[in-house]
KELUM-635762 format. One line per 8 residues: for each residue x, y, z of N, C-alpha, C, O. Coordinates in nm, 3 decimals. Each point is the difference from the previous one (the first is absolute). Example, Ala and Ser with C-alpha at 12.3 -4.5 7.8 and 13.67 -1.06 7.14 Angstrom:
KELUM-635762
1.319/-0.569/0.780/-0.089/0.119/0.000/0.090/0.120/0.000/0.104/-0.002/0.066 ~ -0.139/0.107/-0.138/0.082/0.119/0.006/-0.077/0.109/0.073/0.051/0.111/0.017 .
***
This chain:
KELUM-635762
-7.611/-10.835/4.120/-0.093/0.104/-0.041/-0.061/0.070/0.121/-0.019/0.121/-0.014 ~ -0.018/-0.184/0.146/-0.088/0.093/0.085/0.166/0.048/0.073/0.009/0.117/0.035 ~ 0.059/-0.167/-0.024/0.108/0.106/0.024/0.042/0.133/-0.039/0.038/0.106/0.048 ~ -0.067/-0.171/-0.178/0.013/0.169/-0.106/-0.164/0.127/0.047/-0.013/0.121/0.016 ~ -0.058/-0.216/-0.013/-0.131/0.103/-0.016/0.028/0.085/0.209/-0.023/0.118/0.030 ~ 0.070/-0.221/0.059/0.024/0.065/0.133/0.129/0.111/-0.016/0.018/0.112/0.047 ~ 0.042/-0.178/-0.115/0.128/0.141/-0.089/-0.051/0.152/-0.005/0.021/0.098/0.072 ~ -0.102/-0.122/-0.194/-0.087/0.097/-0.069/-0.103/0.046/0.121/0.025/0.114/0.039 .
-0.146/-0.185/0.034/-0.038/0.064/0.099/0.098/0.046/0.107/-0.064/0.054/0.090 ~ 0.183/-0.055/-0.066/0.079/0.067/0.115/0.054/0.120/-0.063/-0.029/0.105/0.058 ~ 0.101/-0.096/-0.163/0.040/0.126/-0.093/-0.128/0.099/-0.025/0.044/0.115/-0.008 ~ -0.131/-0.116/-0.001/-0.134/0.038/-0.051/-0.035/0.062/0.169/-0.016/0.122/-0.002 ~ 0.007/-0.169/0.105/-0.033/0.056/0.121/0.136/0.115/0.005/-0.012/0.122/0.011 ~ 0.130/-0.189/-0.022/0.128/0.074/0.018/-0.040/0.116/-0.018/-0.025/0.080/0.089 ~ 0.009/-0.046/-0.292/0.030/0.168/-0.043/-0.154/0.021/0.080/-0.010/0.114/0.048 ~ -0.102/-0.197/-0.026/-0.071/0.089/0.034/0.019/0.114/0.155/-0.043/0.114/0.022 .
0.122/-0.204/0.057/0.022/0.051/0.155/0.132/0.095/-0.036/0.018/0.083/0.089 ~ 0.088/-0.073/-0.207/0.102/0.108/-0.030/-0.120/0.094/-0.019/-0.010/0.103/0.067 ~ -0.079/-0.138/-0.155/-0.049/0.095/-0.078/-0.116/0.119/0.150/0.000/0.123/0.008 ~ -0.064/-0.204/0.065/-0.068/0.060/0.117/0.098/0.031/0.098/-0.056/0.043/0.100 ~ 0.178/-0.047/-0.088/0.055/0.041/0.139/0.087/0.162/-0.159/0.003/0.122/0.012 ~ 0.037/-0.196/-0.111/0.033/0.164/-0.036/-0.064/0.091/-0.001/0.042/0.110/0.036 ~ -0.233/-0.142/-0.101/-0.054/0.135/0.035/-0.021/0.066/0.099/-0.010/0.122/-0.007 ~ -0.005/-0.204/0.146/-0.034/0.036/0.131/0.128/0.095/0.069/-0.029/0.072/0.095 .
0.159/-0.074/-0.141/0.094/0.051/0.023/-0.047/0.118/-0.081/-0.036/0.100/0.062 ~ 0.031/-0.099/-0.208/-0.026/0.151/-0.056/-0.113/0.062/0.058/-0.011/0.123/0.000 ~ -0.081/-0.203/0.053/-0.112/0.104/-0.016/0.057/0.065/0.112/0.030/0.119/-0.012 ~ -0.003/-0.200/0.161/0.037/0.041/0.096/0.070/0.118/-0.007/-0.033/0.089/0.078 ~ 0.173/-0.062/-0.201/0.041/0.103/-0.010/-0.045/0.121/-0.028/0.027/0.108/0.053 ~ -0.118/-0.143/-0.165/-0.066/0.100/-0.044/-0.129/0.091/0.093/-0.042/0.116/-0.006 ~ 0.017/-0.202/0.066/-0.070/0.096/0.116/0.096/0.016/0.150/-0.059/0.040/0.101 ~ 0.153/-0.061/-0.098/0.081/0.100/0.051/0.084/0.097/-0.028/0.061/0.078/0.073 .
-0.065/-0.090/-0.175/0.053/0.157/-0.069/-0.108/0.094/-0.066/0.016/0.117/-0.035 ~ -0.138/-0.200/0.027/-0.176/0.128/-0.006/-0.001/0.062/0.134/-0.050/0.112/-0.001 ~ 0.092/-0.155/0.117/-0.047/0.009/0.113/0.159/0.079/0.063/0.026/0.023/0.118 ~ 0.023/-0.007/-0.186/0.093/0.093/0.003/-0.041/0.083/-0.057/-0.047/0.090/0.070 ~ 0.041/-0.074/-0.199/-0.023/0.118/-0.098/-0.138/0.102/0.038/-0.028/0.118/-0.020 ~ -0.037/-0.229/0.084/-0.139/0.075/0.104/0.064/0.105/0.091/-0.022/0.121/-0.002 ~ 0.099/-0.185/0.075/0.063/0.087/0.138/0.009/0.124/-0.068/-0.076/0.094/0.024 ~ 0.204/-0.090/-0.144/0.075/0.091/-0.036/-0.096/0.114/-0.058/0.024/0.118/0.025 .
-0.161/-0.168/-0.124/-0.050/0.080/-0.075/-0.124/0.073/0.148/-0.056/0.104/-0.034 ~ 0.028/-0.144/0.149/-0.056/0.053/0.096/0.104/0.121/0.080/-0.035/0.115/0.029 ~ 0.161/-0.175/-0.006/0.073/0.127/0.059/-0.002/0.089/-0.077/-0.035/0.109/0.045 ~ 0.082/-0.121/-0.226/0.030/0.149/-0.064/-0.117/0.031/-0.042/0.001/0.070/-0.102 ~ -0.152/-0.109/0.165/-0.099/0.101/-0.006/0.025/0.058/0.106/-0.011/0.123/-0.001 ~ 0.051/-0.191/0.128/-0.011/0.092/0.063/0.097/0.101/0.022/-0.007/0.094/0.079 ~ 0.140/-0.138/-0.192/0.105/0.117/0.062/-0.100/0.086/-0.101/-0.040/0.102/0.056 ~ 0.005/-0.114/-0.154/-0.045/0.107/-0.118/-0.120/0.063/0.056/0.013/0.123/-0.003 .
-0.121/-0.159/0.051/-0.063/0.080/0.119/0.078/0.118/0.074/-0.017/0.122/-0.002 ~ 0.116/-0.211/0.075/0.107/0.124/0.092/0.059/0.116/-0.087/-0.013/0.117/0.035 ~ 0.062/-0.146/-0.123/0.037/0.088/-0.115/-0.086/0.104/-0.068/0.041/0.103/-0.053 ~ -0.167/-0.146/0.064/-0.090/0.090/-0.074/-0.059/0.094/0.098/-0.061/0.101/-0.037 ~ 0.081/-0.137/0.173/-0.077/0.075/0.063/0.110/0.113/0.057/-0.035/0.113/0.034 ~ 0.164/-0.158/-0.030/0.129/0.100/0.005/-0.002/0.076/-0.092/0.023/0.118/0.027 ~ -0.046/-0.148/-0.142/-0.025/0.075/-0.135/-0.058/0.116/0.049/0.059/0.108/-0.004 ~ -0.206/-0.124/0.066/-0.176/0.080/-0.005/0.118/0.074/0.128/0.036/0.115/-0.024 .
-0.001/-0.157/0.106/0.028/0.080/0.106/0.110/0.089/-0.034/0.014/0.090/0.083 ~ 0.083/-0.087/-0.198/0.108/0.085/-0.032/-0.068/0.090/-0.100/0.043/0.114/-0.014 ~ -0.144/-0.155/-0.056/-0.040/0.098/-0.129/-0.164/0.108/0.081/-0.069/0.087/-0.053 ~ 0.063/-0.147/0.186/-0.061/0.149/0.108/0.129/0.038/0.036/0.024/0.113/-0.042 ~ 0.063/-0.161/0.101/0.109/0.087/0.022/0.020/0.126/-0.099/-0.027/0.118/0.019 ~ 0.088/-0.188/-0.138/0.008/0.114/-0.098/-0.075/0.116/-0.041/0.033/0.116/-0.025 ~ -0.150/-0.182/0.024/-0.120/0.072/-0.037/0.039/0.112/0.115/0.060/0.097/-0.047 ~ -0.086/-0.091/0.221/-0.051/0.031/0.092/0.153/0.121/-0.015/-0.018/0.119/0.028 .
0.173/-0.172/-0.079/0.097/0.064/-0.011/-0.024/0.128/-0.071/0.013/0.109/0.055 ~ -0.053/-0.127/-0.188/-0.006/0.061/-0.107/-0.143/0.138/0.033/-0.008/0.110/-0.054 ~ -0.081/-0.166/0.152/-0.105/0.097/0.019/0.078/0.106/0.072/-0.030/0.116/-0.028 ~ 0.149/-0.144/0.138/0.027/0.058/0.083/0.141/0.100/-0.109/0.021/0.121/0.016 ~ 0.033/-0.183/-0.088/0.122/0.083/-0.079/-0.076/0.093/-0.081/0.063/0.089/-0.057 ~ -0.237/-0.099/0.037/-0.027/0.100/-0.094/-0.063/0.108/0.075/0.001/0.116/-0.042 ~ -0.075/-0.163/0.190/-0.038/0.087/0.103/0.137/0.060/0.025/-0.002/0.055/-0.110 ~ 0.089/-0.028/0.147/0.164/0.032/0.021/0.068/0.090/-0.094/0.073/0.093/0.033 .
-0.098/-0.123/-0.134/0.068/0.022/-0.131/-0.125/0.086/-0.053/-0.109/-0.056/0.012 ~ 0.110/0.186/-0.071/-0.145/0.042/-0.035/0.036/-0.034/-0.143/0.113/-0.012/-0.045 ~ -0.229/-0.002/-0.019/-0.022/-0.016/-0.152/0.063/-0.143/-0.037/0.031/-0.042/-0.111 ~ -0.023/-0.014/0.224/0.015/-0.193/-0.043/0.100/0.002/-0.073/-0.013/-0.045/-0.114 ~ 0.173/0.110/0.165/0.115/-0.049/-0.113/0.003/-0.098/0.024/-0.041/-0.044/0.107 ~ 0.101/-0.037/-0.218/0.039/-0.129/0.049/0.171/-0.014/-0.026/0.070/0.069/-0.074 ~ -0.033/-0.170/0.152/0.161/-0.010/0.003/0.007/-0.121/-0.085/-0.078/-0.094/0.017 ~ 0.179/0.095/-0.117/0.042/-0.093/-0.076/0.131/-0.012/-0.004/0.038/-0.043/-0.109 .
0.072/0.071/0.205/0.131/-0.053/0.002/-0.008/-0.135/0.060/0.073/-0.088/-0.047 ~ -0.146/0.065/0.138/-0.012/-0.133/0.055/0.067/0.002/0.130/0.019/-0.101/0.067 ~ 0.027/0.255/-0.022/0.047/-0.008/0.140/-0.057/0.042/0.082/-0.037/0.110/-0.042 ~ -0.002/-0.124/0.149/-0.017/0.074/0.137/-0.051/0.153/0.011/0.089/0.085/0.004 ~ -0.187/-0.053/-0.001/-0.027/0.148/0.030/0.063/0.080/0.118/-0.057/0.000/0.110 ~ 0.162/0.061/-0.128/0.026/0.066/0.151/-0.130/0.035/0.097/-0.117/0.023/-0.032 ~ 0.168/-0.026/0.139/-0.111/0.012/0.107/-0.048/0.177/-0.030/0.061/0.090/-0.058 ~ -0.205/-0.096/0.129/-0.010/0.123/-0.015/0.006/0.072/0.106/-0.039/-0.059/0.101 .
0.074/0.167/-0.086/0.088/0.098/0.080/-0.154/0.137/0.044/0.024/0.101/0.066 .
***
């Protein structure tokens, strides 16, 4: 009988040390792939920052284009073929 019960206390420590070395492996994983997903969601703010401000800087472009094709152009035609205005002469 105390054979059996040192049985039962050694099995009983067993799943408990499967059971603490598996979570310590998951958790471990799991915060290295948060700590990834951190990295990733910090760069594409910052590519999306870069992007938005290329945005602001192409839509003064346009803007700054469009003041100058209607100063140029009297009565503000506008071109809608989508090509190239010959130069003006």
């Amino acid at each position: 009988m105390e054979g059996r019960l040192v049985a039962l206390a050694m099995m009983i420590g067993g799943f408990g040390l499967i059971g603490f070395v598996t979570g310590s492996l998951a958790s471990w994983i799991v915060d290295r792939i948060s700590v990834e997903d951190r990295q990733r969601d910090a760069t594409g703010t910052a590519d999306a920052a870069a992007l938005l401000d290329e945005i602001r800087a192409l839509r003064a472009e346009v803007a700054e284009l469009r003041s100058e094709v209607s100063v140029a152009v009297p009565g503000g035609c506008a071109v809608t073929s989508g090509r190239e205005a010959p130069p003006a002469s």
